[in-house]
N, C-alpha and C positions, 0 to 999 in steps of 0.2 A: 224506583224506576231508573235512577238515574239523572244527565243532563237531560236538557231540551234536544242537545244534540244527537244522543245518546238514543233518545225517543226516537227521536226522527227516523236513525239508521234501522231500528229497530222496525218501525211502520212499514218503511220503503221492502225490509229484507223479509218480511210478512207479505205483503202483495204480492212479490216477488214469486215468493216460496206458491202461492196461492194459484198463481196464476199458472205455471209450471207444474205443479202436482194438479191442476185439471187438464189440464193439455195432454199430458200421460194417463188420465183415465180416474186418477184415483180419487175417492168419495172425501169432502171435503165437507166437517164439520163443527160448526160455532159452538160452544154451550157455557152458559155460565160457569167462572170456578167457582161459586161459594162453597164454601168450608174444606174445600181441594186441600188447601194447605196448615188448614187444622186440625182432621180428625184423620189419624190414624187407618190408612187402608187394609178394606175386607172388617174389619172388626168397629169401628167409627170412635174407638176412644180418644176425647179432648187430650190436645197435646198443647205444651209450653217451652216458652224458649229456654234454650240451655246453651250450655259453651259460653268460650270468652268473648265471643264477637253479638252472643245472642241476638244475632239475627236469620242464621242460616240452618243454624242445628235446632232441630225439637226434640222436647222428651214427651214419652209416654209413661205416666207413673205406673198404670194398670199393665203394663208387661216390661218394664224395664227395661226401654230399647231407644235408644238416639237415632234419629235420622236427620237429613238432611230436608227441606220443607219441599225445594223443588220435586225431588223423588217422591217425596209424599205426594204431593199434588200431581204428578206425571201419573203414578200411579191411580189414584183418584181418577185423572179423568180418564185413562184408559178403560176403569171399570162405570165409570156414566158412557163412554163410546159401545162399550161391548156390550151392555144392556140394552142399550138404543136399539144397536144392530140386532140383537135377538128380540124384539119387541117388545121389551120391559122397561119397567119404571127407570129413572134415577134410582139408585142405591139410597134405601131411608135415611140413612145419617148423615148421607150428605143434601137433603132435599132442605130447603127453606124452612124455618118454622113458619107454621100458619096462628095467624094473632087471631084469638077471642075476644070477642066484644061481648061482653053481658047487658 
């Protein structure tokens, strides 16, 4: 995430942004990221870090493709938004596992 400070800007330029994209009209939505930034959008395969800084870039072994996490994750949740808005589930691979109890 950064500093404390770094957060902070971050908070403030989020309310900001929030409060201005209602005032203009537009539909304003929360939703969990889980697994946004791990599983490979449209197709849900597990991705791992790669490059030299391994934090920014992920691979995907099952199609052989580098990406970026944030792009991954943008993408993500653009397709948890666009289900929403057509009245559909979260996308399965990106939903929570649900834990068994026996």
């Amino acid at each position: 995430m950064g500093t404390a400070s770094s957060v902070g800007k971050y908070a403030s330029f989020q309310k900001f942004a929030v409060k201005k994209l209602r005032q203009l009209g537009y539909p304003i939505i929360f939703r969990s990221e889980h697994n946004t930034s791990q599983k490979f959008p449209m197709v849900g395969h597990q991705t791992s870090f790669a490059g030299a800084n391994r934090m920014r870039i992920k691979y995907c072994s099952e199609l052989n493709i580098h990406i970026h996490r944030d792009l991954m994750a943008a993408e993500n949740m653009a397709d948890i938004a666009a289900a929403e808005l057509f009245g559909l589930q979260r996308p399965s691979y990106l939903r929570k596992a649900v834990s068994q109890t026996v």
